[in-house]
C-alpha angles and dihedrals in degrees: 000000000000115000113183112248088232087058090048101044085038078237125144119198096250092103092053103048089043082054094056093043092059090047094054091044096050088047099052086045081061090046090050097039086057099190127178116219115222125253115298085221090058093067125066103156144012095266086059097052093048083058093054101054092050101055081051097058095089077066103055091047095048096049086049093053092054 
């Protein structure tokens, strides 16, 4: 006897397609954003990486406005 996991579980697939669709629309947001991340070598602690987002935030809102 084969009984389907979403019958058993009283599921639909809704929640998983929504799921994929905000995956896919969070990756191509990435592709069109296009940001550069700045060099490895350029970052030795936490402190210095939280100075480098931030400096890269006027990108983030200029490429928002546009």
């Amino acid at each position: 006897m084969t009984t389907l996991y979403n019958k058993i579980a009283n599921q639909s697939l809704d929640r998983l397609s929504a799921l994929s669709d905000g995956v896919f629309a969070f990756a191509m947001t990435l592709l069109v954003l296009d940001l550069r991340l700045p060099v490895a070598s350029a970052v030795h602690t936490e402190r210095n990486l939280l100075h480098v987002l931030i400096g890269l935030a006027p990108q983030f809102l200029q490429r928002a406005r546009a």
